[in-house]
C-alpha positions in Angstrom: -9.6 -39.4 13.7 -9.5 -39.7 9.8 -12.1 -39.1 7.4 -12.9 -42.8 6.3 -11.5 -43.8 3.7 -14.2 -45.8 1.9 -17.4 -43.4 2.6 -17.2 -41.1 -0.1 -19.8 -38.7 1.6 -16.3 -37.1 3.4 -18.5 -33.9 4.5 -21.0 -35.2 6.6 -24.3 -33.6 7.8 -24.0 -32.5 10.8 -25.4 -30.4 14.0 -23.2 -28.7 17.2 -20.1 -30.0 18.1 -17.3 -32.3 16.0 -17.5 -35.9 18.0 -14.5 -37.6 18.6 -15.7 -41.2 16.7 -17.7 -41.0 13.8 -17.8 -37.9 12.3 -16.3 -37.0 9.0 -15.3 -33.3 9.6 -12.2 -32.7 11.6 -11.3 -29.1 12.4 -8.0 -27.9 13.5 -6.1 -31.3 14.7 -2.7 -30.8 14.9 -0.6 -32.9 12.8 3.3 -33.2 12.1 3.6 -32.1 8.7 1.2 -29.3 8.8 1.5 -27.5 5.1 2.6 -24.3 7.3 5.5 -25.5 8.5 8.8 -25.5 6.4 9.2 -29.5 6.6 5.6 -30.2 5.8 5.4 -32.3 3.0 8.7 -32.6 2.1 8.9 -35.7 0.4 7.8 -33.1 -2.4 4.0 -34.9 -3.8 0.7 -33.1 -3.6 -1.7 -31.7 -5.9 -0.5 -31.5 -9.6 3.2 -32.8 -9.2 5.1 -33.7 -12.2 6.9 -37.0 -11.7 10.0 -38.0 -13.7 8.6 -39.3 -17.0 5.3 -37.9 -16.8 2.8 -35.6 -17.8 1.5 -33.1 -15.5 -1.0 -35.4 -13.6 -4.9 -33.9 -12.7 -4.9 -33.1 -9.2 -7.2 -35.9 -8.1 -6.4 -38.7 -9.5 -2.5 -39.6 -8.9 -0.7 -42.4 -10.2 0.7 -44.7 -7.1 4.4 -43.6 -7.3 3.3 -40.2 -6.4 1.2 -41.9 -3.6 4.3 -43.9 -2.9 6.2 -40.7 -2.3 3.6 -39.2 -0.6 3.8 -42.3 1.7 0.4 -43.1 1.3 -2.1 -45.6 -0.8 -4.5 -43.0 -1.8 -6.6 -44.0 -5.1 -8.7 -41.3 -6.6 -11.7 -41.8 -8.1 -12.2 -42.7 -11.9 -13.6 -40.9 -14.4 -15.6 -38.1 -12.7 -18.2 -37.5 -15.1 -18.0 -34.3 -17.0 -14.1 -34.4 -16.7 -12.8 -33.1 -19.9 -10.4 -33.2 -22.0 -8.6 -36.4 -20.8 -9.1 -40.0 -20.1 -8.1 -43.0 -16.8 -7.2 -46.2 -18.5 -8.1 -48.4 -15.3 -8.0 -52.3 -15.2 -10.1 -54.7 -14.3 -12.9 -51.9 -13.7 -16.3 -51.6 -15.8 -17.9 -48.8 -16.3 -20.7 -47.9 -13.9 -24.3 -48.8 -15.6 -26.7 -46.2 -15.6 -29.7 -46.7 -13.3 -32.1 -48.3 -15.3 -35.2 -47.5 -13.1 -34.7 -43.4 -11.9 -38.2 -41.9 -11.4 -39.0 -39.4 -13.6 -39.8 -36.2 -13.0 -41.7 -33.7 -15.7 -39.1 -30.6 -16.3 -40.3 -27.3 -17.7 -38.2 -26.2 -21.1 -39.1 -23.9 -23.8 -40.2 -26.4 -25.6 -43.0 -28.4 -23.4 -42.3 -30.9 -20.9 -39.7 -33.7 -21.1 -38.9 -36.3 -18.5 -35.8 -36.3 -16.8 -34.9 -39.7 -17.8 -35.2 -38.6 -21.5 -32.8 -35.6 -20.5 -30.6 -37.7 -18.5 -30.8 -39.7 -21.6 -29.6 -37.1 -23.9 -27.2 -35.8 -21.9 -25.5 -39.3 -22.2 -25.1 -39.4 -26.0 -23.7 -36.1 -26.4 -21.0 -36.8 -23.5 -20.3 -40.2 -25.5 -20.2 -38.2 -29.0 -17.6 -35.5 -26.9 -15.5 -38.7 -25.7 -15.6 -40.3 -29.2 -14.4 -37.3 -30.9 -11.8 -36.8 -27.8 -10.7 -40.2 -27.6 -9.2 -40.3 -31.7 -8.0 -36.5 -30.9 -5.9 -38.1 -28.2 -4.9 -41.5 -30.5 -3.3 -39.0 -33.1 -1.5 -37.4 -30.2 -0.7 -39.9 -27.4 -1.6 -43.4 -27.5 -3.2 -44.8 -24.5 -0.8 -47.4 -22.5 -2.4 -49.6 -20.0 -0.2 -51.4 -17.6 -0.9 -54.6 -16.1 -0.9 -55.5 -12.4 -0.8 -53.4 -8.9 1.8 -52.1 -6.5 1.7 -52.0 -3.4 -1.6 -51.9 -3.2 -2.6 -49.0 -5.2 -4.4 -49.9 -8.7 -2.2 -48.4 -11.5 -3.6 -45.9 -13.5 -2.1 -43.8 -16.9 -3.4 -40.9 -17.9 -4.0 -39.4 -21.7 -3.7 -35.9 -22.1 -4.6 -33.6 -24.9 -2.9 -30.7 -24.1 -2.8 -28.4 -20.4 -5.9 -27.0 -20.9 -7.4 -30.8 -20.3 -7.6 -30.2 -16.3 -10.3 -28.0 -17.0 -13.8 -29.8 -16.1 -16.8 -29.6 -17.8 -19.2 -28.5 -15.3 -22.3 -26.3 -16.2 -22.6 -23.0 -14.6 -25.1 -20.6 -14.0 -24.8 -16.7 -14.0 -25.9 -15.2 -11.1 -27.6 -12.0 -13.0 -29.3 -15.2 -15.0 -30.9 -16.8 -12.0 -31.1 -13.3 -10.0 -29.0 -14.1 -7.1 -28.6 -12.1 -4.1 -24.8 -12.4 -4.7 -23.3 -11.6 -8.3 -20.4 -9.9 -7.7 -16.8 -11.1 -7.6 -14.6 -10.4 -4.9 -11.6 -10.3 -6.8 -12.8 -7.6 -9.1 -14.2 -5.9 -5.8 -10.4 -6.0 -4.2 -9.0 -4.6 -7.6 -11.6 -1.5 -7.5 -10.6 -0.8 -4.4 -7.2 -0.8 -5.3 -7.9 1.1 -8.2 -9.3 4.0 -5.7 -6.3 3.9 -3.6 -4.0 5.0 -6.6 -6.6 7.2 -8.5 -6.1 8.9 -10.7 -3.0 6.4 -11.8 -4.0 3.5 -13.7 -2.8 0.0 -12.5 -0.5 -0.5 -15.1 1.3 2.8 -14.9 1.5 1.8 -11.1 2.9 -1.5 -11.5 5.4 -0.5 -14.3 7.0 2.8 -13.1 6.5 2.6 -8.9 5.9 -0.9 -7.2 9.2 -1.8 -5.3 10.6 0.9 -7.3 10.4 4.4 -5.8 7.9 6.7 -4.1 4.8 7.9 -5.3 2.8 10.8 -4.1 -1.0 11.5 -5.3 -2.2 15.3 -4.4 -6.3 14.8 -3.7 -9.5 16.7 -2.9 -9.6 17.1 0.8 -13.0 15.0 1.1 -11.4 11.8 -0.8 -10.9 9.3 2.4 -14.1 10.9 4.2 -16.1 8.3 6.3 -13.3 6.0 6.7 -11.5 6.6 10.0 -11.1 9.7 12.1 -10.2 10.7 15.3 -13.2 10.4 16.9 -13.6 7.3 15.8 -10.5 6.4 17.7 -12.4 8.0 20.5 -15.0 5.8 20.6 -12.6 2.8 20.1 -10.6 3.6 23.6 -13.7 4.7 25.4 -16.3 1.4 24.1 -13.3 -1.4 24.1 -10.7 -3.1 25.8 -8.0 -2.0 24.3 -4.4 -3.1 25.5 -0.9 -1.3 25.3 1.8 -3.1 23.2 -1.4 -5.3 21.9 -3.6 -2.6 20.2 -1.9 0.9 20.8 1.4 2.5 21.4 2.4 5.5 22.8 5.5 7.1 20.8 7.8 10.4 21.1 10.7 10.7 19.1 12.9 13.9 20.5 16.9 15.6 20.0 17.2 12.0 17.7 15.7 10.3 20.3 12.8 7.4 19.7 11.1 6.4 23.0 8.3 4.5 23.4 6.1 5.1 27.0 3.6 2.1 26.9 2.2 1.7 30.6 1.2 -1.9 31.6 -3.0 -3.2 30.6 -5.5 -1.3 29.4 -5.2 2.0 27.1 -7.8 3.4 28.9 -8.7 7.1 27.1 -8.5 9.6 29.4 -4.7 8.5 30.1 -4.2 7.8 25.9 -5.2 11.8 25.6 -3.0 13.2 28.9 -0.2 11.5 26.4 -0.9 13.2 23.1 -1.4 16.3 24.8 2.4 16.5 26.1 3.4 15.5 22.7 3.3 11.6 22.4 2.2 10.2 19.4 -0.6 7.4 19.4 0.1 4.4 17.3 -2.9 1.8 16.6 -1.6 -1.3 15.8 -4.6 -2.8 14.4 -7.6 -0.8 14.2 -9.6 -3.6 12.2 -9.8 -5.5 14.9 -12.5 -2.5 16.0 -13.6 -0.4 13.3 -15.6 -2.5 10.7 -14.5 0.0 7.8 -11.1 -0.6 7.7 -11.7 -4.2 8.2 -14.2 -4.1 4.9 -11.2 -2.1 3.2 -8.5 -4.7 4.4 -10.5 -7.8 3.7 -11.3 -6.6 -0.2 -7.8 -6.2 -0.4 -6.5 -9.5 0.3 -8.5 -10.4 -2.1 -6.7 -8.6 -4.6 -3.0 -8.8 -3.5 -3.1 -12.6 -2.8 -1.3 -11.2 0.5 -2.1 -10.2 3.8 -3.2 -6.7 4.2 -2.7 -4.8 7.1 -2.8 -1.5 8.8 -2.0 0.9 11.7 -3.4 4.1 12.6 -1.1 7.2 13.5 -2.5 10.4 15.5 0.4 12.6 15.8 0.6 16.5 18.0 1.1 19.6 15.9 4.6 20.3 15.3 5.7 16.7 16.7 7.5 13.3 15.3 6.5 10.0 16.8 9.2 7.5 15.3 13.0 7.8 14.3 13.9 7.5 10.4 13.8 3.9 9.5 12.4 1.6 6.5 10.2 -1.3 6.6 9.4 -4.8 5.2 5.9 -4.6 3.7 4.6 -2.0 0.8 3.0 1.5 2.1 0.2 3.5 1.4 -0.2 6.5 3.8 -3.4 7.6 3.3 -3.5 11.4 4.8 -6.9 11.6 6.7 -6.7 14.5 8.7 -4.7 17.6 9.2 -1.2 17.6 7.4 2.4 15.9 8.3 5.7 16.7 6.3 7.3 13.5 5.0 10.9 12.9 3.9 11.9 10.0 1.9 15.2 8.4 1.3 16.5 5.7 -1.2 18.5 2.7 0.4 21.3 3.6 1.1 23.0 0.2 -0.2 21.9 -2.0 -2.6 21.8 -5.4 0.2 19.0 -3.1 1.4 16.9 -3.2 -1.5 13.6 -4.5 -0.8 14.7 -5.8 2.3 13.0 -9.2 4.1 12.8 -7.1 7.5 12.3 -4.0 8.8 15.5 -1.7 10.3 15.9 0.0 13.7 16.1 3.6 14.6 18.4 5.5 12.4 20.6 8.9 12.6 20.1 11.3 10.5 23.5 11.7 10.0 23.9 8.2 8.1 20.6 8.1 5.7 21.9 11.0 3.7 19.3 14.0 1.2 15.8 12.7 0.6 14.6 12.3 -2.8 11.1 13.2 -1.7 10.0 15.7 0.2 6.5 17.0 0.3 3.7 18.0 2.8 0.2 15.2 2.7 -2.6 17.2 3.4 -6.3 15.5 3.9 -7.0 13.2 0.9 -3.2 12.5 -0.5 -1.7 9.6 -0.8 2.1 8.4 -0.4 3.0 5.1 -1.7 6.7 3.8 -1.1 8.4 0.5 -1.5 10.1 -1.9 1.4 13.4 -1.1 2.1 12.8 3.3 1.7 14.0 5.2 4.4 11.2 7.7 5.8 10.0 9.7 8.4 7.1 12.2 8.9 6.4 15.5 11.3 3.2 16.7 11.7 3.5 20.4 11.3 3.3 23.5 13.2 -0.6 24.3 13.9 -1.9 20.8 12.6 -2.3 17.6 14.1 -1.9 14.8 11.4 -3.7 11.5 11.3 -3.2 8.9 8.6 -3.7 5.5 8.2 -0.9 3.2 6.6 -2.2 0.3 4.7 0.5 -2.6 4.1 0.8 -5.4 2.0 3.3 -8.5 0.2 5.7 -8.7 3.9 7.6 -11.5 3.3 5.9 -12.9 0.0 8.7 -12.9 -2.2 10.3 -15.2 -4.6 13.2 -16.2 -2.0 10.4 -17.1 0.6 8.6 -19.5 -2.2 11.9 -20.9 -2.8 12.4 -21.4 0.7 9.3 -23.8 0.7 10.0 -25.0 -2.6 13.8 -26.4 -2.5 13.8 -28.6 0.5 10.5 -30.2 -0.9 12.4 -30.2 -3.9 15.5 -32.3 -3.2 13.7 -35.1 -1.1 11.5 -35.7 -4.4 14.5 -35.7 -6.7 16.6 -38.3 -3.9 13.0 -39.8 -4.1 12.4 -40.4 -8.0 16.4 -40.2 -9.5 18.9 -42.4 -8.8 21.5 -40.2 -10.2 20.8 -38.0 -6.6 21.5 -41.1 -4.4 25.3 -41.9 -5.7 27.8 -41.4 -4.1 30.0 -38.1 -3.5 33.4 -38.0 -5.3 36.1 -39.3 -3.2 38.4 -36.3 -3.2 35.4 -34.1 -3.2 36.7 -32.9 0.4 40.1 -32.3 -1.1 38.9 -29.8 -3.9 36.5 -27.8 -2.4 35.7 -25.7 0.8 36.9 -22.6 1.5 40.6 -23.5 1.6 40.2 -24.1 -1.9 38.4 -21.2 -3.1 41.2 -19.6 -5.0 43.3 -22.6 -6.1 42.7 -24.2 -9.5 42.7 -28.1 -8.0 42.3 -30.8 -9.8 38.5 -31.7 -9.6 37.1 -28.6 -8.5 35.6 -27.5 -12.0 34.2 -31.1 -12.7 32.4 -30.5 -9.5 31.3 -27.6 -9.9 29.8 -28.6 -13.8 28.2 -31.4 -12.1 26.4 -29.3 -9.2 24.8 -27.2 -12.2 23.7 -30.3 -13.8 22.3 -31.9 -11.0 20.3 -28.7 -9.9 18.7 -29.0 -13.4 17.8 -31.8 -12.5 16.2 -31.2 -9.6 14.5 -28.5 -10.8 12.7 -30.9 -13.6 10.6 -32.6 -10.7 10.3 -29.8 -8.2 7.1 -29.6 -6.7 6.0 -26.1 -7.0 2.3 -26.6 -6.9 3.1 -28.3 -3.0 5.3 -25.2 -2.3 2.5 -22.6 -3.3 0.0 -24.4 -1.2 2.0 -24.4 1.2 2.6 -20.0 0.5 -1.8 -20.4 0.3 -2.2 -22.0 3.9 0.1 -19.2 5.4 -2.0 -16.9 3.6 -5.0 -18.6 4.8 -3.9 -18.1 8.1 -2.9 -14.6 7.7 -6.3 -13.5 6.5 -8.7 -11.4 7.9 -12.4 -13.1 7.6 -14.2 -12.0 5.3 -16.7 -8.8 5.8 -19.7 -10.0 5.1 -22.6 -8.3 3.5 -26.4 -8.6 4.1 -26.7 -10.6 1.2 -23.9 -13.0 2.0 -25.4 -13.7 5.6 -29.2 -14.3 4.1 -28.1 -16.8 1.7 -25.6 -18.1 3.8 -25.2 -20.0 7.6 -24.4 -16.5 9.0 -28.3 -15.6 8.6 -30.3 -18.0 7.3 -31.0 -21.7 8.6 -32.8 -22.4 11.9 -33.2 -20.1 14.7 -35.0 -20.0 18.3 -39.0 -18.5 18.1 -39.3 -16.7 21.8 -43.3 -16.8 20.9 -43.5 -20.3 19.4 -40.7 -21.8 22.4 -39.0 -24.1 19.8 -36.6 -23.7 16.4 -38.2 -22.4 13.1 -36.7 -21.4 10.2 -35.8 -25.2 9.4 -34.2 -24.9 5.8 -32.7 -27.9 3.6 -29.9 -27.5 0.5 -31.5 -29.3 -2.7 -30.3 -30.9 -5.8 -31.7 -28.0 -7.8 -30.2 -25.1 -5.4 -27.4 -23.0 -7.0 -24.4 -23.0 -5.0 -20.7 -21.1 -5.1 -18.0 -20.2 -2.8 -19.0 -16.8 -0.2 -15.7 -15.3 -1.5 -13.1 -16.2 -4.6 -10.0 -16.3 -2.7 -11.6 -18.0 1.4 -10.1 -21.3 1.0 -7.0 -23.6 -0.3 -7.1 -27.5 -0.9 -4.0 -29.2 0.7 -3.4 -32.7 -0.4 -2.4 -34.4 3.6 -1.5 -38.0 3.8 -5.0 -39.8 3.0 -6.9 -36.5 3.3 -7.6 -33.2 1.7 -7.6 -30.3 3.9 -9.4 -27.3 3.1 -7.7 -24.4 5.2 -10.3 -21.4 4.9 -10.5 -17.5 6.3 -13.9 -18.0 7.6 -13.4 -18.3 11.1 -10.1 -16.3 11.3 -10.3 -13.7 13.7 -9.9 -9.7 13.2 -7.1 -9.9 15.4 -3.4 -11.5 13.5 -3.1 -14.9 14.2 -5.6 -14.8 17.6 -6.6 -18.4 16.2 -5.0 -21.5 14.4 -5.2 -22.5 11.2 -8.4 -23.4 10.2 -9.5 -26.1 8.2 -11.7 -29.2 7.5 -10.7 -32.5 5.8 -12.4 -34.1 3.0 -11.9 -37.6 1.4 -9.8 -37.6 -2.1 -13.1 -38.7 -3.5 -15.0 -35.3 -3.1 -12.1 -33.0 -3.7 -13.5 -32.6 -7.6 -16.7 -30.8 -6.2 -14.2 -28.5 -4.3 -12.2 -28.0 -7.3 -15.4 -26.9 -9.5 -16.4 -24.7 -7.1 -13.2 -22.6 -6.9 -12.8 -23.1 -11.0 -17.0 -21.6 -11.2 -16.6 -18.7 -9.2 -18.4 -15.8 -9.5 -20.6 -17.9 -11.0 -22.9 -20.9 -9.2 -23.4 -24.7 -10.1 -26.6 -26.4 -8.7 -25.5 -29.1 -6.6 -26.9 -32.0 -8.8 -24.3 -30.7 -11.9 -21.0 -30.8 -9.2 -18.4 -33.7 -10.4 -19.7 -36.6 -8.4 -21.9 -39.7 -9.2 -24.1 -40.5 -6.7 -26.6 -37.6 -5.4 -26.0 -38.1 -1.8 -22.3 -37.8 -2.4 -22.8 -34.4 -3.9 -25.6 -33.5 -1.2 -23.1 -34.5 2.3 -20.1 -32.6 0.6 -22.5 -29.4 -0.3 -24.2 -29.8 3.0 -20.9 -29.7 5.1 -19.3 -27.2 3.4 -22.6 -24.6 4.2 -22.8 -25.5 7.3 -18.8 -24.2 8.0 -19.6 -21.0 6.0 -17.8 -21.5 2.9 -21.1 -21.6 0.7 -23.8 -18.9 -0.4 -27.1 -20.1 -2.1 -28.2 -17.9 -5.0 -31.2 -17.0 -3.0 -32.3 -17.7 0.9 -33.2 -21.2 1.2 -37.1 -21.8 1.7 -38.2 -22.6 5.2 -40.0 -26.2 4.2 -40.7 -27.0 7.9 -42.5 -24.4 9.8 -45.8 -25.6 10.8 
């Protein structure tokens, strides 16, 4: 079922499960064209696509030949107040009156008590005085064309633009140190000092300049540096108090006389066994021991926020004087962080430069054909070793020390060539779409000219093709739609998340601890809390959701119910109407800082309470402080 197209309240209050009929949240229907997959979309239009002949267009509000080539009659809504910066020449619409008849309500200010009409009042004179001064800014720049009549249905609109910075809306914010909320930080800048402790004492810039998919980097540290944030008893307590599976979760490894073998047994890793291993020299490999141990999932989830990537990791416990794995390189970004004991790594360059930051990882390798490392050095408890995808490497714990480390991964298979990969099929349906010049005709001897036959003679009309290949690439790459593409990069990142780790302040000001709950001494629900128009608002974390634009819908795919396990659960998501998206939009443009719902980009109050409402009630929103339990008798 779609969200309705004519109720603009797209989020809807509601309580237990999604009904079939009805209801304006849907969660997880599957859909051809889902943004994850490589064909999704690919007639090229979604949020913020330039069309031939056009001006980047606000997310939105989209004109109907991008709805057209969207295949879909979507009209956005016009003039969301507090929009700045631009203007929606509509016809044959007025201008919403202002309610004549609000009750007033006496509001506190510095300097006595003023009604809320007179406020409301005030507030719209200086927007008119803003718009004035906008609107002949805009006439000396663009003049405003209004174009008669409707196609296909959709009501044409034109958009005046000052300059790029005129997507930006006007929405007041609050600071949460202002209004003391229980949440002031910013996730980003949490993932970046995280970061910044991984590579200490390096800077990031030093980092990023002279390492990152360059070479290898090793950091000599105080034996105490990692302390507290995985051991081997912890692994202990993992096999002995879960179900953990071979293959799944663990792997047992022995790598022998350039030999790798790998002796998983069939279900459970059940510990007693798991030790018998490592005690005839088999390594243990933990594939994903955030799935179990909440510190590494804190580590891995601040991270993502930082990378814009997946992070992952696997634990290795390795017996003195004994390798677990063959020389090989992989496809993500390393950091070995050395917990315990010590392990001797060697490091090699590619060996070839096709195997330069390569899109997947090798197989086993001879020592005989990965030639002299250009690292060699022992990690002892608090070092770090950073090397890129595509170095050769290999590590023996040495005589009279076990070794274990944790590897922490990142950016596997989030390069340019996999954007482009999304981008350039999108890309040549909206050209075939918009240009005539792509729908003519081949040249007839085009088969006679070209192809490999052809390679090496000079025939007559090969150059001419060639020339006009170039051009028509250019062309293409005029209208590409590389805002589609990147959501479509931001749902697979969505997907690849791990949830977020949420604090005690995120859960009291959030569905996770606050809200209504079962008394065992009253026999009946308490707690019974309600958003209001005054509460402050902003999203539980700066990078937990992505706005798709999907046929008539917006999805929102989100990291809040993704499991700690990779991809144990679909893509998640909920659909909005095109009408609310704005509210979504400020919220991602506020954070760290809150809006109170009565101030988010909508008209009507209910509007802006149903899409608040929903979008708490799927996790996605903390309140600057725990809502008020109004009900309790």
């Amino acid at each position: 079922m779609k969200a309705p197209k004519n109720g603009v309240t797209a989020v809807a209050m509601y309580r237990g499960p999604i009904t079939k009929d009805g209801g304006k949240v849907k969660k997880n229907a599957k859909k051809k064209g889902s943004p994850l997959d490589n064909t999704a979309t690919s007639n090229g239009k979604a949020n913020g696509v330039k069309g031939k002949g056009s001006k980047n267009m606000p997310r939105w509000k989209m004109v109907s030949r991008e709805a057209i080539t969207l295949g879909q009659k979507v009209s956005y809504k016009k003039n969301q107040k507090k929009n700045k910066g631009k203007q929606v020449v509509k016809e044959n619409v007025n201008e919403k009156t202002i309610k004549e008849n609000k009750q007033s309500k006496q509001i506190k200010t510095e300097s006595g008590l003023i009604s809320e009409n007179k406020m409301e009042e005030k507030k719209v004179n200086d927007n008119k005085k803003k718009k004035k001064a906008r609107k002949s800014k805009g006439k000396k720049k663009n003049a405003a064309k209004q174009e008669n009549g409707e196609e296909n249905g959709v009501l044409v609109m034109e958009e005046v633009a000052e300059e790029s910075d005129g997507n930006e809306m006007d929405v007041e914010t609050l600071s949460g140190e202002d209004i003391e909320a229980r949440n002031t930080g910013d996730s980003r800048e949490e993932g970046q000092q995280s970061f910044q402790w991984i590579i200490h004492p390096y800077s990031e810039e030093d980092f990023f300049s002279k390492y990152w998919e360059q070479g290898p980097l090793h950091i000599k540290r105080n034996s105490g540096y990692y302390e507290g944030l995985f051991t081997t008893a912890d692994l202990d307590r993992i096999l002995h108090n879960n179900v953990v599976q071979y293959t799944k979760n663990l792997d047992i490894t022995s790598y022998s006389n350039g030999k790798r073998e790998t002796h998983n047994p069939i279900g459970q890793a059940h510990a007693p066994v798991v030790w018998d291993y490592y005690n005839n020299g088999c390594s243990v490999r933990m594939l994903n021991p955030q799935t179990f141990h909440a510190r590494v999932w804190k580590l891995l989830a601040t991270l993502q926020e930082y990378f814009n990537s997946f992070c992952g990791a696997n634990v290795y416990l390795t017996p003195p004087d004994t390798q677990g794995f063959a020389p090989h390189w992989d496809d993500i970004e390393a950091f070995i962080l050395q917990l315990e004991g010590k392990k001797r790594w060697r490091v090699y360059k590619p060996r070839v430069e096709e195997e330069v930051l390569p899109v997947d990882s090798s197989g086993n390798l001879d020592e005989n054909e990965i030639g002299e490392p250009i690292l060699d050095v022992t990690l002892e408890e608090g070092d770090l070793l950073y090397f890129p995808r595509g170095f050769i490497h290999q590590g023996h714990a040495v005589e009279g020390n076990h070794s274990l480390h944790i590897t922490v991964s990142t950016y596997q298979k989030n390069t340019w060539g996999h954007f482009l990969q999304k981008m350039l099929p999108q890309a040549v349906s909206v050209a075939m779409a918009e240009d005539v010049e792509f729908r003519k005709g081949l040249p007839r001897n085009y088969l006679n000219c070209m192809g490999i036959a052809n390679m090496d003679h000079n025939v007559e009309g090969r150059e001419a093709f060639i020339k006009k290949v170039g051009e028509m690439v250019g062309r293409m790459l005029e209208i590409a739609p590389l805002d589609a593409a990147v959501d479509q990069m931001g749902t697979g990142f969505m997907h690849d998340c791990l949830p977020p780790f949420l604090t005690i302040a995120d859960k009291s000001c959030s569905v996770y601890g606050g809200g209504e709950k079962w008394s065992p001494s009253k026999k009946r629900v308490v707690n019974r809390v309600e958003l209001g128009p005054d509460t402050p608002v902003r999203l539980i974390r700066g990078n937990c959701l992505r706005v798709v634009v999907e046929a008539d819908n917006v999805r929102l795919y989100h990291t809040l119910e993704n499991s700690r396990e990779y991809h144990a659960e679909e893509p998640q998501y909920l659909e909005i109407v095109p009408e609310s998206a704005p509210v979504v939009e400020a919220l991602i443009h506020a954070y760290p800082q809150y809006i109170t719902i009565e101030n988010l980009p909508l008209e009507e109050e209910t509007e802006k309470m149903a899409v608040v409402s929903g979008l708490w009630e799927r996790g996605l929103l903390v309140t600057a402080q725990p809502l008020d339990a109004s009900y309790d008798d």
